[in-house]
C-alpha positions in Angstrom: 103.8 101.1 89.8 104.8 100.2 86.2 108.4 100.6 85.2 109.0 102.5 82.4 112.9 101.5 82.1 112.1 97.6 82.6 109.4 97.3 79.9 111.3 99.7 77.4 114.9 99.5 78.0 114.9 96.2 79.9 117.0 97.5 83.3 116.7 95.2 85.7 115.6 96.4 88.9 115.6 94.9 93.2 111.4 95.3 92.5 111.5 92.9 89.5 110.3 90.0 91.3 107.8 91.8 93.1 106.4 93.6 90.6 106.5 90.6 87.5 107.4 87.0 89.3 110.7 87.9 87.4 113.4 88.3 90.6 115.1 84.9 89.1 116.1 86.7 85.8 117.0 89.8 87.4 121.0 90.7 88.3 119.9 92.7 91.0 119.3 91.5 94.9 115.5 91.5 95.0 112.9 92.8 97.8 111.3 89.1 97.1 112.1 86.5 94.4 108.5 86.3 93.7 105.8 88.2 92.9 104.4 89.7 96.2 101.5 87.8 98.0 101.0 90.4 100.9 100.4 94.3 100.5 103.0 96.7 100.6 101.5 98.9 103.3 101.7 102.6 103.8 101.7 103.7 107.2 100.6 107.4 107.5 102.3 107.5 110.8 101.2 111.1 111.5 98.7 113.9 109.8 101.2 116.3 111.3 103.4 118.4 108.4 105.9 121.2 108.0 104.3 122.5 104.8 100.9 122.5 103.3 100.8 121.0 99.4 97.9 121.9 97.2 97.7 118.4 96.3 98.1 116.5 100.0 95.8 113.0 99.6 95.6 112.7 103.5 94.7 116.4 104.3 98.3 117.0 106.2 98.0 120.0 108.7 100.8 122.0 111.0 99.9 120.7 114.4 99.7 117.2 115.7 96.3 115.2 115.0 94.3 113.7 118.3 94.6 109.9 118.4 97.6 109.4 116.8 99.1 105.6 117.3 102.0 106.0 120.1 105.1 104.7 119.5 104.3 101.1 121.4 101.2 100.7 119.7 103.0 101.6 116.1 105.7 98.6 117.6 102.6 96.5 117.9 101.3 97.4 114.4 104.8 96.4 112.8 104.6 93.2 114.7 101.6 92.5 113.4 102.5 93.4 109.6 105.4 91.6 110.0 103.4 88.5 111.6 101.3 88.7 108.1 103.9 88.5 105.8 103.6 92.0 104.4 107.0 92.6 102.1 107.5 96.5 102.3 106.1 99.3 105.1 106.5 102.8 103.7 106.4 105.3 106.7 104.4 108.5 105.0 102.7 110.9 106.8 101.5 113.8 106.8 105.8 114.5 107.2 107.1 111.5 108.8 110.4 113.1 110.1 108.2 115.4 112.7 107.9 112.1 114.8 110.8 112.3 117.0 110.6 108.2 117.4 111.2 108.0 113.6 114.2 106.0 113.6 113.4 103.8 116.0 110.1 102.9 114.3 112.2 102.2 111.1 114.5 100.3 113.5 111.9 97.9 115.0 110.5 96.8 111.1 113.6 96.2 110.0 114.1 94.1 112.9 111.0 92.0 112.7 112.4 91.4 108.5 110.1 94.3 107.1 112.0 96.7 104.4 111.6 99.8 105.9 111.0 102.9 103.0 110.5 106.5 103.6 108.6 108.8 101.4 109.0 112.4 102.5 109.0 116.4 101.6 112.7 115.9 102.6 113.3 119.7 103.6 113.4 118.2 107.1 116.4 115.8 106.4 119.8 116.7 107.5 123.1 114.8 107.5 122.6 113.9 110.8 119.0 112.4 110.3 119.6 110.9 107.4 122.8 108.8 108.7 120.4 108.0 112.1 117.6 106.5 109.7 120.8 104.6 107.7 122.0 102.9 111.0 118.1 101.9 111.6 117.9 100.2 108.5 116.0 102.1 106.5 116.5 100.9 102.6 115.0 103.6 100.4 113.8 107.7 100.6 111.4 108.9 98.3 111.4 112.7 98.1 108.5 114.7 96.6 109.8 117.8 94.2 107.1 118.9 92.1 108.5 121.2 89.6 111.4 123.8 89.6 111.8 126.5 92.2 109.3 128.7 91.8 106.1 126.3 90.7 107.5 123.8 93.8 107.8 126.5 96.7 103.9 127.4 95.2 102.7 123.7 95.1 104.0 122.8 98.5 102.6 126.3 100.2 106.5 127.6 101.7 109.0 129.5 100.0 112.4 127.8 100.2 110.6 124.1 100.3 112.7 123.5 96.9 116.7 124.1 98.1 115.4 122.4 101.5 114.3 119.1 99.7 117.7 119.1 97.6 119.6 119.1 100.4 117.6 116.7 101.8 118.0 114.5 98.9 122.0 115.3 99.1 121.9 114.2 102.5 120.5 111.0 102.0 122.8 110.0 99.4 126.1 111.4 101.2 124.5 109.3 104.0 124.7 105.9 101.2 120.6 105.7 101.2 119.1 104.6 98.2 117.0 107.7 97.1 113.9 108.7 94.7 112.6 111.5 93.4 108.7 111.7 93.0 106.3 114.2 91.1 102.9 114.7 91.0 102.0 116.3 87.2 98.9 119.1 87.2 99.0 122.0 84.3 100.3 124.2 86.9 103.6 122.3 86.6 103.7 120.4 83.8 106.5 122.2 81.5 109.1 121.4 84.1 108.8 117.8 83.3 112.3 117.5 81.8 113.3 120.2 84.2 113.0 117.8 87.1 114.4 114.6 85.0 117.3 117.0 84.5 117.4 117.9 88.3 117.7 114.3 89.5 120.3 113.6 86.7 123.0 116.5 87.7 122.0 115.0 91.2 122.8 111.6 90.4 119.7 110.4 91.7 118.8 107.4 89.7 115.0 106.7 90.4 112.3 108.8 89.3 108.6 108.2 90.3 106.1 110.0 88.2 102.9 110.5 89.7 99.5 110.8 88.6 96.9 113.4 90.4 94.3 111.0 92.4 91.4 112.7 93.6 92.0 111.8 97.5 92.2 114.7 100.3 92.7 117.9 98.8 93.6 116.2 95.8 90.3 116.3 95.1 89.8 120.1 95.4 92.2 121.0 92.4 90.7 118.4 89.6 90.4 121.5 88.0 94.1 121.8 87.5 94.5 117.7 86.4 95.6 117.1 82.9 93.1 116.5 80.5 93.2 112.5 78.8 95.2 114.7 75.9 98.0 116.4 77.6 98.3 112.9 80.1 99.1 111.4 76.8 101.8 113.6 75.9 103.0 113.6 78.9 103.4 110.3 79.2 104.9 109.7 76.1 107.3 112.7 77.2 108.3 110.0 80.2 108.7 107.3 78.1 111.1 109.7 75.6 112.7 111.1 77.6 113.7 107.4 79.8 114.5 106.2 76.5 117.3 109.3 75.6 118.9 109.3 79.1 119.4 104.5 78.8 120.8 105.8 75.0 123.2 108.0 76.9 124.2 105.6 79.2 122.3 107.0 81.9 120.4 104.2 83.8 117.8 106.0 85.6 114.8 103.8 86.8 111.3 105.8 85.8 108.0 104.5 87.7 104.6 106.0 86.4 102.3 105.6 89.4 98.2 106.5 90.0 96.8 106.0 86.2 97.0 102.1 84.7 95.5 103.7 81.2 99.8 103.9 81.5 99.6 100.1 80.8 97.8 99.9 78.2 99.4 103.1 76.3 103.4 102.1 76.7 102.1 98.6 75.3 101.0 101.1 72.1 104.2 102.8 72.0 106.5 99.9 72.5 103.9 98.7 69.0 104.9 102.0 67.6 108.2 103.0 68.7 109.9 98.8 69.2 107.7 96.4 67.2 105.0 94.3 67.7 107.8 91.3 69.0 108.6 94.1 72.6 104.7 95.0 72.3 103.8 91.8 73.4 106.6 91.0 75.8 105.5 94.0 77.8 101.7 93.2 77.1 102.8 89.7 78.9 104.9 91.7 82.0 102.1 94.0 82.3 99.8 91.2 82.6 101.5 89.5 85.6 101.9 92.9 87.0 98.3 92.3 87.6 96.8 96.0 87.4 95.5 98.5 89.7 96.5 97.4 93.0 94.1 99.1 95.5 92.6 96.9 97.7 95.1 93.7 97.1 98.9 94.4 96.7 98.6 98.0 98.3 96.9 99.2 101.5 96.9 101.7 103.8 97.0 102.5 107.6 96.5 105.9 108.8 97.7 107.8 111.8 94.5 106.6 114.1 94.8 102.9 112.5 92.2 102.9 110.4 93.0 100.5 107.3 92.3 102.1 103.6 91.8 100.6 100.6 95.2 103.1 99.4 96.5 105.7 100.7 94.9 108.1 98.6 91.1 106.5 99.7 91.8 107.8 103.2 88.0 108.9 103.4 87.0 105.2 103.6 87.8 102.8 106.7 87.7 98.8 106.3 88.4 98.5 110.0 91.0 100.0 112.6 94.1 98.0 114.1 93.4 99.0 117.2 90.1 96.3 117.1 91.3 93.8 115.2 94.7 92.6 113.5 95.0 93.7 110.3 95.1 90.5 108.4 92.0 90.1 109.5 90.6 93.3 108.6 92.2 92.7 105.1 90.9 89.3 104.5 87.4 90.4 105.6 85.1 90.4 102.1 82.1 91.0 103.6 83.4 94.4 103.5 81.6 95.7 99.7 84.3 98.3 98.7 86.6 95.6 99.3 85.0 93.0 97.3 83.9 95.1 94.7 87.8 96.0 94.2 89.2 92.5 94.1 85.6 91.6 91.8 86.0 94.6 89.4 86.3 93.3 86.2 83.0 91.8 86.6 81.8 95.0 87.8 83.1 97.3 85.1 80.5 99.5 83.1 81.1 101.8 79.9 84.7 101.6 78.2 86.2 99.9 80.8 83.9 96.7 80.9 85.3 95.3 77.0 88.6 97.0 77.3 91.4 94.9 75.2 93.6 96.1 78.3 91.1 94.9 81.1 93.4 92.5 82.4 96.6 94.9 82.5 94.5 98.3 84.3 91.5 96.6 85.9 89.8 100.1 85.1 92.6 101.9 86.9 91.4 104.7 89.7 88.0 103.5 91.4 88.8 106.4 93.8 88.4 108.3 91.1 85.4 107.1 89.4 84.0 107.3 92.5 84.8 111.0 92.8 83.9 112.1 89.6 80.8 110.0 88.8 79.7 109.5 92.3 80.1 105.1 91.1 82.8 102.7 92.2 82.1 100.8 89.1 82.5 103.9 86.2 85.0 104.3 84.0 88.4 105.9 85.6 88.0 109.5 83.6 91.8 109.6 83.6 91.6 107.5 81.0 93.3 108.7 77.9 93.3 106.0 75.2 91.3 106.2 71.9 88.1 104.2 71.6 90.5 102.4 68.5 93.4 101.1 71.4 90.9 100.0 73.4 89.2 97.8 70.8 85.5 99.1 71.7 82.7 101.3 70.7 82.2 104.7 72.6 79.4 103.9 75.4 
């Protein structure tokens, strides 16, 4: 994740330290004063949902999934996370709130000093729910709208999916949890950018996650609707606008871009443009420490069997299941080549990427999607949206 409203409009933020070694200089409480040393790890808990979204990296059906992890070997998991040192579990799913042992899952990592986050459709939250998750511990709910009304309900496959998730959202902050609002941009939703911003404002939600489209699940079977690298630009630069107006208005609303770290390189070209070359290379320096794409070294993934994944979005790849072996040792394990060749990628790099000027602050970005695309770990990530001029090199 890269915050837009740290690197522009310097808010602090409890990630701070996490995310840039920075938790010191930072008047928030922060998730850790330093930058993180374990993964955060998704936990895909279930493949089981209540809706079925165009754009669903883990494939998500109605009914339950054989071989899901029961709730005493999901304890054991957490033990074992917890045992590693991993900062942050985020229960995902599928729809995490159709496990009936939910809260006591949540319960059990707090317990054993993991921070427990949600990320959610949130149509299935009610006041009730929501203040049972609160009691467990939980510290944060991310909740997915994709657009206004009418181009939400058709994203997420169920009419009504759009006044169910805002209630859901107004339950979890009547309930006192901390709560998000996350979008995934294609061109069938695109012009209700602001629309959403808007939304979370009049809501008086104060985190917004923008997410990129990664080619994971049935992700992959709507590339065709993905941006092209032009109107990803504009988009962006529509995020980084529009974050800018609502900190001008006193509005401190904390805007994430996640999926696409071209985003790195680009808000270190408008920050040169828009803030001089002095707050150019402050957040050139940030971005650095950040440290780039994280798959396969400050994010992983476990799925609802307990097979371990590079990301979330790479579910179609295992590096090993929990069930054999603890998961520190299926993490550490570079004998495994996706893995190495994600922690080696710079030197692996080929056409635009491999002399980028922002190498070191996007590490190539999406190597799901290269792979996906040009059927190569190693190609260039064609989300990639910056002119051959910003990145200082020659078209291949």
């Amino acid at each position: 994740m890269i915050s837009v409203s740290k690197l522009l409009c310097d808010l602090d933020s409890e990630s701070d330290g996490l995310r840039y070694d920075a938790g010191a200089e930072s008047s928030r409480e922060q998730i850790t004063e330093r930058k993180q040393r374990r993964p955060v790890v998704v936990w895909n808990l279930t493949k089981q949902c209540n809706l079925h979204c165009s754009h669903c990296y883990a494939a998500a059906d109605t009914e339950t999934a054989p071989g899901e992890l029961t709730t005493g070997e999901g304890k054991a998991l957490l033990d074992d996370l917890a045992a590693y040192g991993v900062p942050v579990v985020l229960f995902s799913g599928g729809e995490p709130l159709v496990r009936d042992d939910l809260a006591d899952l949540v319960a059990h990592a707090a317990d054993r000093g993991l921070r427990p986050v949600l990320s959610t459709n949130g149509t299935l939250i009610t006041p009730e729910r929501a203040a049972r998750l609160r009691d467990a511990g939980l510290r944060y709910v991310g909740v997915s709208v994709d657009g206004l009304p009418e181009r939400n309900d058709a994203f997420r496959g169920k009419e009504g999916a759009f006044e169910a998730a805002v209630r859901g959202i107004e339950a979890s902050m009547d309930a006192g949890l901390k709560t998000g609002l996350r979008y995934t941009i294609t061109r069938a939703n695109a012009p209700d950018l602001e629309g959403v911003v808007d939304l979370l404002s009049d809501l008086g939600v104060d985190r917004f996650c923008f997410y990129h489209l990664d080619y994971g699940g049935r992700g992959a079977d709507i590339r065709d609707v993905d941006l092209s690298p032009a109107e990803t630009r504009e988009a962006i630069r529509r995020v980084c606008d529009v974050t800018r107006e609502y900190h001008a208005r006193g509005e401190e609303i904390e805007t994430l871009l996640v999926g696409n770290y071209a985003d790195a390189g680009y808000l270190v070209e408008y920050a040169r443009e828009e803030l001089g070359e002095k707050a150019a290379d402050r957040i050139y320096r940030a971005l650095e420490v950040n440290g780039g794409d994280p798959a396969g070294e400050r994010i992983a993934d476990v799925d609802y069997q307990g097979n371990v994944h590079p990301t979330q979005f790479w579910q179609g790849y295992s590096l090993g299941n929990v069930r054999d072996r603890p998961f520190g040792a299926i993490w550490e394990d570079e004998t495994n080549p996706i893995l190495r060749a994600l922690r080696d990628r710079p030197d692996g790099l080929s056409g635009r990427c491999a002399s980028c000027r922002y190498r070191s602050i996007c590490r190539g970005g999406s190597r799901l999607r290269a792979l996906s695309v040009c059927g190569d770990v190693f190609a260039p990530d064609p989300k990639c949206y910056l002119t051959e001029d910003e990145i200082g090199t020659a078209a291949p």
